[in-house]
C-alpha positions in Angstrom: 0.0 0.0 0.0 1.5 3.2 -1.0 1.8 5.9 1.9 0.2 9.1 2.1 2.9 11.8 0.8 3.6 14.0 3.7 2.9 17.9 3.2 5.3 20.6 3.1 3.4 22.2 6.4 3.4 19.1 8.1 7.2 19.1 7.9 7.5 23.1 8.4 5.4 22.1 11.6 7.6 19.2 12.9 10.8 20.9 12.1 10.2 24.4 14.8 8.2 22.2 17.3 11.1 19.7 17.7 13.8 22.7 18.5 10.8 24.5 20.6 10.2 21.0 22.5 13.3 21.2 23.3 14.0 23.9 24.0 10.9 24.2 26.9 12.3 20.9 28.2 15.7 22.3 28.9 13.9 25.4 30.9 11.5 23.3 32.5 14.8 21.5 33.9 16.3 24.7 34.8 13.1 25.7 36.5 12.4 23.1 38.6 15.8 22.8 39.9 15.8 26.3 40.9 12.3 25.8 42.5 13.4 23.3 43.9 17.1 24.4 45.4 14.7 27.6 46.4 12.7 25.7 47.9 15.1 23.6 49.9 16.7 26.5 51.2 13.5 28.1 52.0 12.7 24.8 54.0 15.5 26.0 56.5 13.2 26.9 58.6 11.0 23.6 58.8 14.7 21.6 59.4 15.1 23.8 62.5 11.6 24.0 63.8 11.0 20.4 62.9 14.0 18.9 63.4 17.4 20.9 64.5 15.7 22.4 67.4 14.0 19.5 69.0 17.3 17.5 68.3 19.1 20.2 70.4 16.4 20.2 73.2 16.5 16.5 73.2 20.6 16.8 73.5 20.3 19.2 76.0 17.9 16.7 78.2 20.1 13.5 77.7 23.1 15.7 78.3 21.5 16.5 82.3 20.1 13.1 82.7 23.4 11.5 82.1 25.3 14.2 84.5 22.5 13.1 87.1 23.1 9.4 86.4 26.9 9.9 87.1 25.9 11.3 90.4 23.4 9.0 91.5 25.8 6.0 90.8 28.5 8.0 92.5 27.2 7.6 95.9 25.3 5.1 98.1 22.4 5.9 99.8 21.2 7.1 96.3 18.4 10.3 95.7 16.9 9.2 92.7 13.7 12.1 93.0 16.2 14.8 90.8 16.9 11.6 87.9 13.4 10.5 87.8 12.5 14.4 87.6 14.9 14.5 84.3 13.9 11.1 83.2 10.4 12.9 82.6 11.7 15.8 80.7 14.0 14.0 78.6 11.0 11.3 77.6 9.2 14.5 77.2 12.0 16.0 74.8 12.4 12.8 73.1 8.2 12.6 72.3 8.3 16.4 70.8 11.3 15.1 68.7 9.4 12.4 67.3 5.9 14.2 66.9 8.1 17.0 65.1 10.3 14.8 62.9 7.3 13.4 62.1 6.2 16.3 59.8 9.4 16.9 58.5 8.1 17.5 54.7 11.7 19.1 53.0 12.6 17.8 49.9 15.6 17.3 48.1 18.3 14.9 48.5 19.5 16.4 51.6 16.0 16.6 53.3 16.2 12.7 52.6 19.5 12.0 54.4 17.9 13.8 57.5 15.1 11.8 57.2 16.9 8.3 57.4 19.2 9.6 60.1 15.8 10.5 62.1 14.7 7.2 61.4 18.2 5.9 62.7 17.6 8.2 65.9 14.4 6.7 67.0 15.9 3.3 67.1 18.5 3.9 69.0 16.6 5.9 71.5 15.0 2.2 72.2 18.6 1.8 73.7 17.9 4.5 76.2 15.3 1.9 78.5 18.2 -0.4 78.9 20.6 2.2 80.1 18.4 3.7 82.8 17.3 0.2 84.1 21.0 -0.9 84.3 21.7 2.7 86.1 18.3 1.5 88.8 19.8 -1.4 89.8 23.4 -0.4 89.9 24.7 -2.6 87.4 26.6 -0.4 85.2 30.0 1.7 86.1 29.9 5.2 85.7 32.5 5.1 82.5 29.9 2.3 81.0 26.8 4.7 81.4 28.9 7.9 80.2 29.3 5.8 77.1 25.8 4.7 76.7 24.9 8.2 76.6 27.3 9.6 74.7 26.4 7.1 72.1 23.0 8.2 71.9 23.8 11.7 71.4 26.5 11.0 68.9 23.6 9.8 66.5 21.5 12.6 67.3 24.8 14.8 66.8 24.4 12.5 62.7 20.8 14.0 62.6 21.5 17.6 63.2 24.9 17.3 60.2 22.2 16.0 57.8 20.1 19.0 59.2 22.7 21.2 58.2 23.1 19.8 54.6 22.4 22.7 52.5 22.4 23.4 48.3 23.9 26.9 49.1 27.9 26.5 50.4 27.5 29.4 52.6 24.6 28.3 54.4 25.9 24.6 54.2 29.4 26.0 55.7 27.8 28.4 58.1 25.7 25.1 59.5 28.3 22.6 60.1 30.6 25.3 61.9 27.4 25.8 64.2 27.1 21.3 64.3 31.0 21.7 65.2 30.8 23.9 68.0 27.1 22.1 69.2 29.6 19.1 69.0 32.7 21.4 71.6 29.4 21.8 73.7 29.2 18.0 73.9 32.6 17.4 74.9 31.8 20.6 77.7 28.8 18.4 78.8 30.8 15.0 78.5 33.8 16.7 81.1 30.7 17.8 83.5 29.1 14.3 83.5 32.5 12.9 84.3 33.4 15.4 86.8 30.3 15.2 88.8 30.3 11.7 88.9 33.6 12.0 90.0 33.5 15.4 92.4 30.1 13.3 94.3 32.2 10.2 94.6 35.2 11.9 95.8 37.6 10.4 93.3 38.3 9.5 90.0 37.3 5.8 88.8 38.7 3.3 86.8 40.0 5.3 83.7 38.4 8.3 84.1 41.3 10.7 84.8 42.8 9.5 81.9 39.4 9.8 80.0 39.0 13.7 81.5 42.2 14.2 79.6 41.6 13.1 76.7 37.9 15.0 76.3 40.5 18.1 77.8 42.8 17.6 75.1 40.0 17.1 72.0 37.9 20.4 73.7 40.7 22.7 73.5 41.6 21.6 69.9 38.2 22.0 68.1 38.0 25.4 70.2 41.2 26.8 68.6 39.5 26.9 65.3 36.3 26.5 65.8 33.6 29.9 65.0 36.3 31.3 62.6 33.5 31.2 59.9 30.5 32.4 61.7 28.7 35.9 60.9 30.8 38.4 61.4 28.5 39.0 64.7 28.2 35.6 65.4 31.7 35.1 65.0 32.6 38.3 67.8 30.1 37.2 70.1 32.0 33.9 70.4 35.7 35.6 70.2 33.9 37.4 73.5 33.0 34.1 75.5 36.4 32.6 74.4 38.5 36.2 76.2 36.0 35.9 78.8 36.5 36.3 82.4 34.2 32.8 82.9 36.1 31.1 80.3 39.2 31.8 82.1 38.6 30.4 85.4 36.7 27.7 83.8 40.3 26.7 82.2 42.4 27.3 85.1 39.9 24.7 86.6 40.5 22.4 84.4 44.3 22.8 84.8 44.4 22.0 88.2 42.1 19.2 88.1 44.6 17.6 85.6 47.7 19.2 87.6 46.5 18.2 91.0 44.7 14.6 89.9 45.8 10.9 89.0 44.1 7.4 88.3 42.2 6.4 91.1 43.2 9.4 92.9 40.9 12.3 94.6 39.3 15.1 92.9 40.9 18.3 93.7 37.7 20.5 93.6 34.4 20.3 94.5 31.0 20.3 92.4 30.1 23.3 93.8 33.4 24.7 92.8 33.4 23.4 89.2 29.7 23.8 88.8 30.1 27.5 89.5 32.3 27.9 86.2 30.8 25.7 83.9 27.4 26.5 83.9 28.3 29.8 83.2 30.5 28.8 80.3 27.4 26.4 79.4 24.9 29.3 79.0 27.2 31.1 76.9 28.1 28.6 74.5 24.3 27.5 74.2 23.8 31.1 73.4 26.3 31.6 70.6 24.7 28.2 69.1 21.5 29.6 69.2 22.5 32.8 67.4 24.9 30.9 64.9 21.7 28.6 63.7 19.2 31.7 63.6 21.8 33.5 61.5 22.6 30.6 59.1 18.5 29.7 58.8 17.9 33.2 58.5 20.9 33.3 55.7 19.7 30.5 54.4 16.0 31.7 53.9 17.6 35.1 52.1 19.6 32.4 49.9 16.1 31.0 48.9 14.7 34.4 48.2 17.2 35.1 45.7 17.2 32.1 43.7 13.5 32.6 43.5 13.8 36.1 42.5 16.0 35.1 40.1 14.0 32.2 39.3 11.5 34.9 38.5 13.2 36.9 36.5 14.8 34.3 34.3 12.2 31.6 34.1 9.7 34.7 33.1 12.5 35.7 30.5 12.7 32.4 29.4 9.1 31.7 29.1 8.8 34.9 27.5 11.1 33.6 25.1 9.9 30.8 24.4 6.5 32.3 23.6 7.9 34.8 21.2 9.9 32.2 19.5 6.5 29.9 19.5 4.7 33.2 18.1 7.7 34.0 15.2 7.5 30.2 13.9 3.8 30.1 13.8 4.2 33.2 11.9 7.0 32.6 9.8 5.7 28.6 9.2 2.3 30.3 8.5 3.7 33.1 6.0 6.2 30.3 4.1 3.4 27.7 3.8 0.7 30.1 2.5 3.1 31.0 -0.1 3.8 27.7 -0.8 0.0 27.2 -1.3 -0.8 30.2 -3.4 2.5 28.8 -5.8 1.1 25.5 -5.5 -2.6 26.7 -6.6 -0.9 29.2 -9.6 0.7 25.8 -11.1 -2.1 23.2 -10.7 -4.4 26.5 -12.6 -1.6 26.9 -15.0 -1.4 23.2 -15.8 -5.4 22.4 -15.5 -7.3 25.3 -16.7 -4.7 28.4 -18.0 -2.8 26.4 -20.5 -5.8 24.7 -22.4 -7.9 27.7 -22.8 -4.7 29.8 -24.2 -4.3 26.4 -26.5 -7.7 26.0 -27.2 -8.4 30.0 -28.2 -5.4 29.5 -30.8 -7.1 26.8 -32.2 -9.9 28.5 -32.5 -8.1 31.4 -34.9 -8.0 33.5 -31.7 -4.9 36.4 -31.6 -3.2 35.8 -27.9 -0.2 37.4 -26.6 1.6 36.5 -24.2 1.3 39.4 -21.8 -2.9 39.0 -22.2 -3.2 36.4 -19.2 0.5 37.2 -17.3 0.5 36.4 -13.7 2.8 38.4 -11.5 5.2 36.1 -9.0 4.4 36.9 -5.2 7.1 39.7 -3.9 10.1 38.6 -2.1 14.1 38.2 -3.0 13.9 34.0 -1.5 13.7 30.2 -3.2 10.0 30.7 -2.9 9.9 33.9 -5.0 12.5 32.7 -7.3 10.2 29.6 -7.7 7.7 31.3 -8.5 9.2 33.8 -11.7 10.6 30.2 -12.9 7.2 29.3 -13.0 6.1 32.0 -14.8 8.9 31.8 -17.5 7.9 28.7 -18.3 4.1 29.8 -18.5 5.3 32.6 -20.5 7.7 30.4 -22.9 4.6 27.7 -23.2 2.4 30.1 -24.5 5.2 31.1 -26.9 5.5 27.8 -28.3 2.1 27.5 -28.5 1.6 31.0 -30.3 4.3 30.6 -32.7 2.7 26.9 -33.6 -0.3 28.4 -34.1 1.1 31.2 -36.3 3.0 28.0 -38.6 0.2 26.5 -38.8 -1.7 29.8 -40.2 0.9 30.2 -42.4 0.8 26.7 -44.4 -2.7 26.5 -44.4 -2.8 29.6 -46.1 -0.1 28.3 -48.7 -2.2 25.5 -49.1 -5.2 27.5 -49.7 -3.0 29.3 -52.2 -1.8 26.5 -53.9 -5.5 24.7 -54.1 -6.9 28.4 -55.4 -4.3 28.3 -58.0 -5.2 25.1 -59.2 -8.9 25.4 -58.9 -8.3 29.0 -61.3 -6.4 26.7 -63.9 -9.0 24.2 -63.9 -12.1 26.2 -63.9 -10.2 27.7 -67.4 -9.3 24.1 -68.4 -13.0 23.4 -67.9 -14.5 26.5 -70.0 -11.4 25.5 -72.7 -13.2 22.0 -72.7 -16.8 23.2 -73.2 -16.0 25.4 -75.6 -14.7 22.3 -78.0 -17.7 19.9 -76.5 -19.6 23.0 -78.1 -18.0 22.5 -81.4 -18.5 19.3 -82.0 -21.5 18.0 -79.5 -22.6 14.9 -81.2 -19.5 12.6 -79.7 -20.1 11.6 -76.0 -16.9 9.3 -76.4 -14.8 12.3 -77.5 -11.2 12.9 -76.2 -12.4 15.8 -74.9 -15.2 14.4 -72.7 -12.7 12.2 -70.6 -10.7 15.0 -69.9 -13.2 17.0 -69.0 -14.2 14.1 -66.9 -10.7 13.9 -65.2 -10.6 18.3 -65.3 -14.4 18.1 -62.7 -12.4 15.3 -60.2 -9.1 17.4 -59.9 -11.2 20.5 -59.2 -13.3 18.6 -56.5 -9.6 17.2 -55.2 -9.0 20.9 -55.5 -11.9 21.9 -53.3 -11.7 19.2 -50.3 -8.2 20.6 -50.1 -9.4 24.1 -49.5 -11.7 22.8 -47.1 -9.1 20.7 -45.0 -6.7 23.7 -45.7 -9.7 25.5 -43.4 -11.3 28.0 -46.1 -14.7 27.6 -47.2 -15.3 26.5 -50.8 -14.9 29.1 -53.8 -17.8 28.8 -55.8 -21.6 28.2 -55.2 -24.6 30.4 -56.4 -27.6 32.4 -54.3 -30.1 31.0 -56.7 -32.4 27.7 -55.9 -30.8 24.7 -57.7 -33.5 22.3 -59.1 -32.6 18.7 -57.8 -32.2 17.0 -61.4 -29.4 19.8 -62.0 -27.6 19.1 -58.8 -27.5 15.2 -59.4 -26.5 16.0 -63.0 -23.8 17.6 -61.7 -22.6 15.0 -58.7 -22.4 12.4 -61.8 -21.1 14.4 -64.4 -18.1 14.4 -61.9 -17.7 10.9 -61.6 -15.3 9.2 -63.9 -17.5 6.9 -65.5 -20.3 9.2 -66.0 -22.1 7.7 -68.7 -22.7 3.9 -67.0 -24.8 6.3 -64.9 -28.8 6.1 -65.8 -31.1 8.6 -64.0 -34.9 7.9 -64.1 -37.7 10.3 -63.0 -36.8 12.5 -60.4 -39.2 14.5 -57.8 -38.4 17.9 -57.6 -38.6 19.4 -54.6 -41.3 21.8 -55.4 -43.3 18.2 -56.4 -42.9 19.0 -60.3 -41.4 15.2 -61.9 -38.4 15.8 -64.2 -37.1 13.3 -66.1 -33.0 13.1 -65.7 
């Protein structure tokens, strides 16, 4: 089966929709990814309602439960009223983390990762029961519980870095520094767990001196560089709690303890002593984090403004674009193919209906010129217009042809009228030549002179047929009524053998008889 041809539109059509497809494709692409890095960054405040801040709450509660469980294992008769008090607020911190992670609805890839670590967080908070129930009956060591805890909050430390995740670098960078320092604030809490448990119990146990020195040694590292790349105010408020007064003594504390101390040995301060410095030092620290992650979700959330407003501004553009570029090829597809139609429409007249009737009026004797039925090629300088005047040449040339066939054929039909008048003239005088000697001498029919007479009357009716054929009319005939007997007279006088022909009576056509 033969396919259907396709048309010139059809592939005008195809050829500016594919680039256009495209070419919305590609800024559909571009779109959404903005929208959705804007989107992302604008979700900064969701990750900190929904996720940084009730991790940090939670922190904070498993951080004072496990100081309180280092002090309740650290002495016997044991006050467990103050532990079961924080018990409740850290279940309660832990049930608004997992009501608020919950509704964590971010998207993007890092929004994911925060979501699995949550998912990681809750488990291990199953770990907590065990903990607490080996702290009631005793059967745990002060070192063993520090480590239980401090391996729940190192996971919850996993959630709030996949919190901080972020498409923008600054607000990504700004964020970990805060995670970093949240993370000095751990090792602060981990020093105060251990030294209360050891302060209450009056000495250090088994490996925890060495322990102190170590968390010492890893503080006072990660505080050397840490809040270099905070805010600018950010950044001073913590340069001010570093050069504090509070800081100071909280370090000469720490000194001594490790001056003064040894394995197994006594602690040379008190709780109420190193309490009196650290908390201080605790509050401040807290309050530089809380600053840091305002001003990195609040830098984060102008980072999200501005890719939308430049997602705006281009993606309008764009569309805009794409629009006028959708609006130019319908136009120019539009103005080539109607063109292409009216061409197309000029040939199939010039072929069907133009060309026959210029053909047919030459046959008819007609005078056409050329210039009597021109057609003028649509305007333009392109293939279309050139297409067009080609087209019209050969209309032009056609008609030419045609004309100058005609005009031959005119001119030897007019020879051959010439010729046939010639030789009708010199018969008609062979004819009168012949009658005048049948007049002489009428009483032979089988004279010479008859038969040539007979041949003279069949050249002259050659004579006229060629005339005829030649397209003239015949040369002779009469305005007077012929009577019948005189016309067949004459139709057999003009056949060779005339005299085998017998004519009986003939009816004229008035109803008089006449004998032939």
């Amino acid at each position: 089966m033969r396919r259907k041809p396709k048309s010139i539109r059809s592939r005008i059509i195809v050829s500016l929709v594919v680039p256009l497809v495209a070419l919305s494709a590609l800024w559909g692409v571009n779109v959404q990814a903005s929208f959705v890095e804007a989107l992302a960054l604008r979700s900064a405040y969701s990750t900190r309602d929904q996720v940084g801040r009730p991790c940090d709450l939670m922190v904070q509660a498993l951080q004072t439960e496990r100081s309180l469980s280092q002090e309740f294992l650290a002495v016997t008769p044991r006050n467990a009223a103050p532990l079961r008090a924080q018990r409740a607020a850290t279940d309660e911190a832990v049930a608004e983390f997992r009501r608020l992670s919950s509704r964590y609805d971010a998207q993007g890839v890092a929004a994911e990762i925060t979501r699995a670590r949550t998912a990681d967080m809750i488990t291990t908070l199953d770990a907590l029961a065990r903990i607490r129930t080996q702290i009631d009956a005793g059967s745990i060591t002060r070192a063993a519980a520090l480590n239980g805890y401090s391996s729940i909050i190192g996971v919850a430390f996993s959630v709030l870095s996949a919190a901080a995740a972020f498409s923008d670098l600054p607000v990504e960078r700004i964020m970990h520094i805060v995670v970093d320092i949240r993370e000095i604030g751990e090792l602060f809490s981990q020093e105060d767990a251990l030294l209360t448990g050891a302060t209450t119990a009056g000495r250090f146990g088994n490996g925890e001196y060495l322990q102190l020195i170590k968390i010492v040694g890893a503080l006072r590292f990660q505080l050397a560089g840490a809040g270099s790349g905070l805010p600018e105010a950010e950044q001073a408020a913590f340069l001010n709690m570093m050069t504090s007064l509070t800081f100071a003594k909280q370090r000469a504390n720490e000194d001594q303890i490790i001056r003064a101390g040894r394995p197994g040995g006594a602690v040379p301060i008190t709780l109420a002593a190193w309490r009196a410095t650290f908390n201080p030092v605790a509050r401040q620290l807290y309050d530089v984090l809380a600053d840091g992650y305002d001003a990195a979700t609040t830098h984060a959330r102008d980072a999200g403004d501005r890719i939308l407003l430049r997602f705006s501004l281009t993606g309008g553009l764009g569309l805009l674009a794409i629009i006028w570029s959708l609006f130019l090829s319908i136009r120019i597809s539009r103005s080539v193919v109607d063109r292409l139609s009216v061409l197309r429409a000029a040939a199939t007249d010039l072929a069907g209906r133009k060309l026959p009737e210029v053909i047919a009026r030459l046959r008819a004797g007609e005078q056409v010129k050329v210039d009597d039925d021109a057609q003028r090629p649509p305007p333009g300088d392109d293939e279309i217009a050139e297409v067009a005047l080609a087209l019209s040449e050969v209309r032009r040339s056609a008609i030419d042809a045609a004309v100058a066939e005609a005009a031959l054929r005119y001119g030897m039909s007019k020879v051959f009228v010439n010729i046939a008048r010639r030789n009708q003239t010199l018969i008609d005088r062979q004819l009168r030549a012949l009658a005048q000697v049948r007049a002489s001498d009428p009483s032979e029919d089988s004279h010479p002179a008859a038969q040539v007479e007979q041949l003279a009357i069949q050249m002259r009716r050659h004579a006229e047929h060629l005339v005829i054929l030649a397209g003239s009319a015949r040369s002779r005939g009469g305005l007077r009524p012929v009577p019948l007997a005189e016309i067949i007279g004459s139709a057999a006088g003009e056949v060779e053998v005339a005299e085998r022909i017998e004519a009986g009576s003939i009816v004229d056509a008035s109803g008089t008889a006449t004998t032939g």
